[in-house]
SEBALO-83743 format. One record per residue: residue in three letters; x, y, z of N, C-alpha, C in turn. Coordinates in steps of 0.001 Angstrom, whole numbers, plus 500000, padded with zeros to 6 digits. Example, Ala and Ser with C-alpha at 12.3 -4.5 7.8 and 13.67 -1.06 7.14 Angstrom:
<sites>
Ala513190494310507800512300495500507800513200496700507800;Ser512850497750507080513670498940507140512900500030507870;
</sites>
This chain:
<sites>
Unk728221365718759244728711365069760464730148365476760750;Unk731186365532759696732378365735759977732376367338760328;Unk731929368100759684731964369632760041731373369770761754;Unk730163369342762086729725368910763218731107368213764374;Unk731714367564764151732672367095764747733486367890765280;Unk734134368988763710735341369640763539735101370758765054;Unk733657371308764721733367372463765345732944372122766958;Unk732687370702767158732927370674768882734168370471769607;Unk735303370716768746736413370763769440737503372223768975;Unk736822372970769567737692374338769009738528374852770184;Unk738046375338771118738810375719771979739647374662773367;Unk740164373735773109740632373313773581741831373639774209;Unk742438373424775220743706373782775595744262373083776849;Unk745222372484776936746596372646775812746520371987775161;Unk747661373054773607747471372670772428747479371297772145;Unk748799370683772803748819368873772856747731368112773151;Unk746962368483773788745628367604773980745145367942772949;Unk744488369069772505743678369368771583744046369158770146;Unk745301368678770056746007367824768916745029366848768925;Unk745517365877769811745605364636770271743820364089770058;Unk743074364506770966741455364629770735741371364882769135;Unk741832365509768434741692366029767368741894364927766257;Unk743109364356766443744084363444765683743156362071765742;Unk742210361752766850741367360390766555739853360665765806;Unk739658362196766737738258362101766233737815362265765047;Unk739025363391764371738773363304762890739589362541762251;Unk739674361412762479740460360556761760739773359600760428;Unk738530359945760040737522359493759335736263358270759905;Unk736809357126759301735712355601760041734316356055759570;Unk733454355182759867732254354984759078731133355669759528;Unk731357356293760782730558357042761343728925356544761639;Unk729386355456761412727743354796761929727054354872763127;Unk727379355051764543726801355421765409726200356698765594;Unk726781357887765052725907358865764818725058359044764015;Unk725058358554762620724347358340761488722397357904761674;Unk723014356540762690721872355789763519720952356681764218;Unk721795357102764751721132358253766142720353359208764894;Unk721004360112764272720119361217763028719098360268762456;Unk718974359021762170718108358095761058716965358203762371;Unk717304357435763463716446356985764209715422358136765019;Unk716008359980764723715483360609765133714678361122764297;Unk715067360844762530713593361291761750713127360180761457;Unk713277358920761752712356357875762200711043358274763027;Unk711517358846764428710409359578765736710002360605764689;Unk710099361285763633709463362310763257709816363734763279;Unk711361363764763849711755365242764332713060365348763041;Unk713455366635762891714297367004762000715705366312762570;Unk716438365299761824717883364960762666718671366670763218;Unk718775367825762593719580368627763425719372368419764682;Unk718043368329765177717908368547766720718751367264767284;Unk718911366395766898720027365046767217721326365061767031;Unk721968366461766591723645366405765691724276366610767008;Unk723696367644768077724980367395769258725143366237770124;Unk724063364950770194724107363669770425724571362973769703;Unk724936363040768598725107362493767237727097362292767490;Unk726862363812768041728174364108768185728952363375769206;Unk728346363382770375728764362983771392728822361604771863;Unk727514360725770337727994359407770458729232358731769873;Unk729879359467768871731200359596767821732253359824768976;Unk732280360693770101733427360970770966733320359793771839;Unk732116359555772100732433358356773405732889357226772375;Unk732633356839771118732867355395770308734829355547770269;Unk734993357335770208736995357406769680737434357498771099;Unk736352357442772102737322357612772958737449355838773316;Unk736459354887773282736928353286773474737775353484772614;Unk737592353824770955738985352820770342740635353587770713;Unk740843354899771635741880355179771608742435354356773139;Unk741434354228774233742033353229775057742220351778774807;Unk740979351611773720741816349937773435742501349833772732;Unk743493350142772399744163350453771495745596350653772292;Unk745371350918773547746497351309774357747727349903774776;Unk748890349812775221749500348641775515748747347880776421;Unk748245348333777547747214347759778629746515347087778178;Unk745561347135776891744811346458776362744828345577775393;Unk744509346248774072745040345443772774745818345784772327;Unk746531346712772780748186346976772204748299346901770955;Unk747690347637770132747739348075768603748091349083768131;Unk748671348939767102749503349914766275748768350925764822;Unk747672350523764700747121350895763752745635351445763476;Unk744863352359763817743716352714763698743095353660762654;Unk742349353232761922741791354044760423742533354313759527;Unk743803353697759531744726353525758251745982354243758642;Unk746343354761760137747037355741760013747469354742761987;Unk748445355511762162749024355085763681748258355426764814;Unk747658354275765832747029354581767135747782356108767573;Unk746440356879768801746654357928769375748111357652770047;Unk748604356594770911749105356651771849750728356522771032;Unk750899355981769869751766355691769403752116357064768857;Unk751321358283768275752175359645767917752155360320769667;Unk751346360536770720751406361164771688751853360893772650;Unk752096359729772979752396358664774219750971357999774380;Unk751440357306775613750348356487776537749632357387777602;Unk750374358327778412749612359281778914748616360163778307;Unk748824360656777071748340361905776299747301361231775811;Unk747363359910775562745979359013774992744800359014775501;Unk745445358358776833744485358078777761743585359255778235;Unk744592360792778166743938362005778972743047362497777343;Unk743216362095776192742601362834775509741049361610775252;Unk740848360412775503740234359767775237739509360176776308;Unk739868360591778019738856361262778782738509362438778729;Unk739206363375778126738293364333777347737325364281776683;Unk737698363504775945736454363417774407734917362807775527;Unk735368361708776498734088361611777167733727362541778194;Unk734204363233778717733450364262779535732805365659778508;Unk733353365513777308733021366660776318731755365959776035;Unk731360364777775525730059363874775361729127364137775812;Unk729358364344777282728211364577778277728170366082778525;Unk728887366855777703728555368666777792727980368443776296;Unk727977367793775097727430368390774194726076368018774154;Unk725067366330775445723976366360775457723215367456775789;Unk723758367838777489723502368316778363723272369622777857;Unk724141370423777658724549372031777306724450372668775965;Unk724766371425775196725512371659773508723892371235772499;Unk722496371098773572721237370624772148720013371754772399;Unk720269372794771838719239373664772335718349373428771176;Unk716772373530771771715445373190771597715285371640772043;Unk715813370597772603715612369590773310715233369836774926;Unk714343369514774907713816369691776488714850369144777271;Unk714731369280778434715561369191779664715354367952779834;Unk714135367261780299713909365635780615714068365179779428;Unk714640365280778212714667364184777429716331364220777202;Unk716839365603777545718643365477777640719300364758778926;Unk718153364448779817718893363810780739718637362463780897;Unk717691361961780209716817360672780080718071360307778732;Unk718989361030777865719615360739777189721464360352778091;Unk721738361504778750722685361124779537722576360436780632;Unk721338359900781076721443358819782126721819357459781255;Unk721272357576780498720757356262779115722847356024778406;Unk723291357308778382724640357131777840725558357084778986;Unk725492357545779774726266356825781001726704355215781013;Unk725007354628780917724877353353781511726128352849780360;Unk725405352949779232726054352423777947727449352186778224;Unk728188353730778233729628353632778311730041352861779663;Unk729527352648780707730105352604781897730184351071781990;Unk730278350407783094730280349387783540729340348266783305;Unk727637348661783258727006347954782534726723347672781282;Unk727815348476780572727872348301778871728995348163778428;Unk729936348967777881731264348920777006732628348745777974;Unk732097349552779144733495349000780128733415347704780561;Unk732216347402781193731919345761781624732493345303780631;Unk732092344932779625732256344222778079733674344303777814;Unk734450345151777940736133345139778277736652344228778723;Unk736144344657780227736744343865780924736671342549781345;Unk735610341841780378734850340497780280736168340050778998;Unk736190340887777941736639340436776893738550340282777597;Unk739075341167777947740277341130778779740609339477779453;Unk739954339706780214739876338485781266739598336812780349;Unk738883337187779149738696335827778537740223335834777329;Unk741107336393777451741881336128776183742850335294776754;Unk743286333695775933744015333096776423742888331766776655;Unk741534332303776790741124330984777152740048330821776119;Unk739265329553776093738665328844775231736828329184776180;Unk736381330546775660735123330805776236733808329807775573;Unk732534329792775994731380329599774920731027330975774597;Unk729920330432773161728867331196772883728702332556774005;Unk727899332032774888727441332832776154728106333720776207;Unk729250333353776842729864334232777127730938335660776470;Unk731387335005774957731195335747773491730122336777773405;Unk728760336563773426727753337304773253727818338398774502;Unk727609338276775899727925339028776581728581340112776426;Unk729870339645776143731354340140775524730682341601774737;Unk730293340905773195729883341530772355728643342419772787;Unk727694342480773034726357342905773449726670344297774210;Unk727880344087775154728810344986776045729461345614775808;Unk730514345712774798731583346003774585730948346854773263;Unk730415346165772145729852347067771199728552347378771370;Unk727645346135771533726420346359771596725612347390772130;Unk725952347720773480725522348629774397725722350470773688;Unk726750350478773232726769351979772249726005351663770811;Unk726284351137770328724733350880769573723987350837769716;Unk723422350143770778722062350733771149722008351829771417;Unk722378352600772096721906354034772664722019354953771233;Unk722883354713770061723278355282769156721561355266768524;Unk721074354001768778719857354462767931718674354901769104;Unk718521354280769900717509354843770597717647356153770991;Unk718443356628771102718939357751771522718632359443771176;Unk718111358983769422717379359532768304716388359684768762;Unk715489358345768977714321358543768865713842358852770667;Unk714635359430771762714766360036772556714377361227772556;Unk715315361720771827715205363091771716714786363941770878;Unk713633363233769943712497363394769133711194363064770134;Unk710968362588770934710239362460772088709035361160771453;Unk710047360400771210709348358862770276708425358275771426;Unk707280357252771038706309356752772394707265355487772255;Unk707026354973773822707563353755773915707479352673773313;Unk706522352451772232706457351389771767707435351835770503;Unk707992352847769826708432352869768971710190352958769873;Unk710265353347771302711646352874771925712064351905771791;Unk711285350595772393711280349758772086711349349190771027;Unk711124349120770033711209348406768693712699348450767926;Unk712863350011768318714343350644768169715880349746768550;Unk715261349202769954715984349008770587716328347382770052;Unk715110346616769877715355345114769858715836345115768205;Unk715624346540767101716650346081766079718037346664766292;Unk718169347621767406720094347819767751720838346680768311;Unk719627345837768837720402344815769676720734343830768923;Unk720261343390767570720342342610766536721428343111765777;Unk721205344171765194722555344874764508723878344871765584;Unk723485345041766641724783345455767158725441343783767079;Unk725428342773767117725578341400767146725916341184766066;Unk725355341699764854725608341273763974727108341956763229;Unk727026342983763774728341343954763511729884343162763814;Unk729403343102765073730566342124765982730961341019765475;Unk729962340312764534729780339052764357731015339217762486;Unk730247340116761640731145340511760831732433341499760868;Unk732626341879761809734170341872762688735086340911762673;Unk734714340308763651735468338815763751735782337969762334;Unk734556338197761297734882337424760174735962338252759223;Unk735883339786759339736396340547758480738062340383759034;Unk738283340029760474739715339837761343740322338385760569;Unk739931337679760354740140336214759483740561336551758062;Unk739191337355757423739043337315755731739833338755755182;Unk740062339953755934740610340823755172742085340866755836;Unk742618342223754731743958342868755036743948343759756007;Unk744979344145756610745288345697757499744738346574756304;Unk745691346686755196745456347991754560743306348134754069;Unk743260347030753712741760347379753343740785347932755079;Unk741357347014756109740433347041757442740985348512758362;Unk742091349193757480742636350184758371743188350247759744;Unk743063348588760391743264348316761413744236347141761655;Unk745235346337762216745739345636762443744979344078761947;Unk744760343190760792744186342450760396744828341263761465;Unk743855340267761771744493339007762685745165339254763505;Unk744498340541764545744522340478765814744253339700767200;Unk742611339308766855741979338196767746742821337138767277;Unk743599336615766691744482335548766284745818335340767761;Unk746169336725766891747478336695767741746815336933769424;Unk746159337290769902746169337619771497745020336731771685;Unk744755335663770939744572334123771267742780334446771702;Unk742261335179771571740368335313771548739877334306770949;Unk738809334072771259737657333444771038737080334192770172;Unk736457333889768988735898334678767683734137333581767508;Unk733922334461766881732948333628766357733065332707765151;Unk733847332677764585734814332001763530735298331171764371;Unk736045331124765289736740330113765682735726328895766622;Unk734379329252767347733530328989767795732517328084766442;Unk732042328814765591731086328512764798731639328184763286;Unk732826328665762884733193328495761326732689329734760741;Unk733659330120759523733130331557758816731658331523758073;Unk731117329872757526729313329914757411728808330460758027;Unk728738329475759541727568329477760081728065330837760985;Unk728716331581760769728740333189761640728381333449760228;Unk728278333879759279727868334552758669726354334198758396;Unk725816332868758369724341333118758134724214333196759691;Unk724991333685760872724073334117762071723630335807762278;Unk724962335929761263724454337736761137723577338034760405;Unk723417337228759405722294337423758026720941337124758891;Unk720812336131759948719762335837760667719446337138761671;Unk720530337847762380720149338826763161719554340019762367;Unk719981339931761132720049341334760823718650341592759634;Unk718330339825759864716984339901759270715708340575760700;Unk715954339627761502715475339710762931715529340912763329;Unk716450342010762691716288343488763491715585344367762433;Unk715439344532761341714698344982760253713477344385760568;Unk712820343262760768711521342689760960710807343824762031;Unk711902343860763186710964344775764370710733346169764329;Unk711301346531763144711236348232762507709851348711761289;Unk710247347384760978708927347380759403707978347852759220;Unk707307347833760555706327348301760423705948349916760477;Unk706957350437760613707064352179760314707164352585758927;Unk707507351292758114706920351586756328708383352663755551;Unk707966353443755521709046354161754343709779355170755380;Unk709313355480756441710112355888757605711135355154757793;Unk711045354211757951711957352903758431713080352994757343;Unk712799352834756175713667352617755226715713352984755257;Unk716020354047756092717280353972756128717615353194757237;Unk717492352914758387717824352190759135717396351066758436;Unk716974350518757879716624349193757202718188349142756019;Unk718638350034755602719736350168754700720301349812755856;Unk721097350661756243721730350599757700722316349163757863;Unk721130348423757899720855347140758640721689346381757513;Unk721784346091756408722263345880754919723816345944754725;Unk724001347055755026725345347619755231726351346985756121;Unk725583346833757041726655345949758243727124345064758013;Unk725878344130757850726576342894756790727041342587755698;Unk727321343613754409727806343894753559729442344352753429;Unk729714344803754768730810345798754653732217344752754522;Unk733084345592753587734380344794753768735766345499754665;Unk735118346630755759736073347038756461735516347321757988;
</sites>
């Protein structure tokens, strides 16, 4: 995956951008949205290579959210994967222009960058990642989460939040696989209602990991949602009952996979992991 990464950003120019793009995307992180996408495509039955330039391009659209939220406009943070936000070595301009790079490069490595993927299933993939990133997924979900800081939201509207903001690239991270393995709909579907579980549940051990860990272990600014006054699921539910709600989702999204048997089995890890993780 990381060699995969290294090698969709070679010719870039100018050099400062191509720093800059450079400086987030290989900055390490857990790489789970592409991971998903390769699992979920030899899930459908096809070799993950045929999934690595989607794989790829779901990793650029995920660095390009965390280098704009990350910006003063937003969450104004200082710290991403153990090392200083984009905007803090390049500026605020150079951030922003390299975080829209990395997404217009996204949509050249479906489109252009997956040879032996048919044509209707690379565009049935970039219509599908559009939605995600855009307004009905991770930007909406922004700008839902923006607008609620300062105030005392519900549930509802938390979940939204979440479902949007992360959820929506998780999903496509896994269905996305089994896209472009040319999976039948009933196995789209199934895909989908355990991304939508994981992705909740991710969010859900987020918020708890923002309470329970350090910066240095989380690589990220620890007791953030604190300071810029959010609504958590911790602060909503208590660190229990969010944690047996992720243990509940993340049972609930493994249940709708199961039945693919020993296929299934890494996304069933996958599923394990999320709620396990201490960063």
């Amino acid at each position: 995956m990381e060699a995969a990464l290294d090698d969709a950003l070679a010719p870039e120019r100018p050099e400062r951008l191509r720093e800059a793009m450079r400086y987030s995307l290989l900055a390490g992180g857990k790489r789970l949205r592409p991971i998903l996408c390769l699992a979920s495509c030899e899930l459908a039955g096809a070799a993950r290579s045929l999934a690595m330039p989607t794989a790829v391009a779901l990793e650029m659209v995920h660095t390009m959210s965390l280098i704009h939220d990350d910006l003063p406009a937003m969450d104004n943070d200082d710290l991403r994967r153990g090392r200083p936000t984009n905007h803090k070595v390049f500026g605020d301009a150079n951030a922003i222009l390299a975080g829209d790079a990395l997404l217009c490069r996204a949509f050249e490595m479906v489109a252009e960058r997956s040879p032996g993927v048919p044509a209707e299933r690379r565009v049935q993939v970039v219509a599908a990642l559009a939605r995600a990133a855009g307004a009905p997924g991770l930007v909406g979900g922004q700008v839902v989460d923006l607008e609620s800081e300062g105030k005392l939201v519900g549930l509802e509207t938390l979940e939204y939040i979440h479902l949007h903001k992360t959820g929506a690239l998780l999903e496509i991270s896994v269905t996305s696989g089994a896209m472009i393995a040319g999976a039948p709909g009933e196995l789209v579907e199934a895909l989908r209602r355990y991304a939508r579980g994981i992705g909740l549940a991710f969010q859900i051990i987020d918020d708890i990991l923002d309470v329970t860990a350090d910066s240095a272990t989380l690589g990220k600014t620890a007791g953030k949602d604190l300071i810029a006054d959010k609504t958590t699921y911790p602060s909503l539910l208590g660190l229990d009952e969010s944690r047996r709600r992720a243990d509940a989702l993340t049972t609930e999204a493994t249940q709708s996979i199961e039945a693919w048997g020993e296929a299934a089995q890494p996304l069933m890890a996958l599923a394990s992991y999320i709620t396990a993780r201490d960063r």
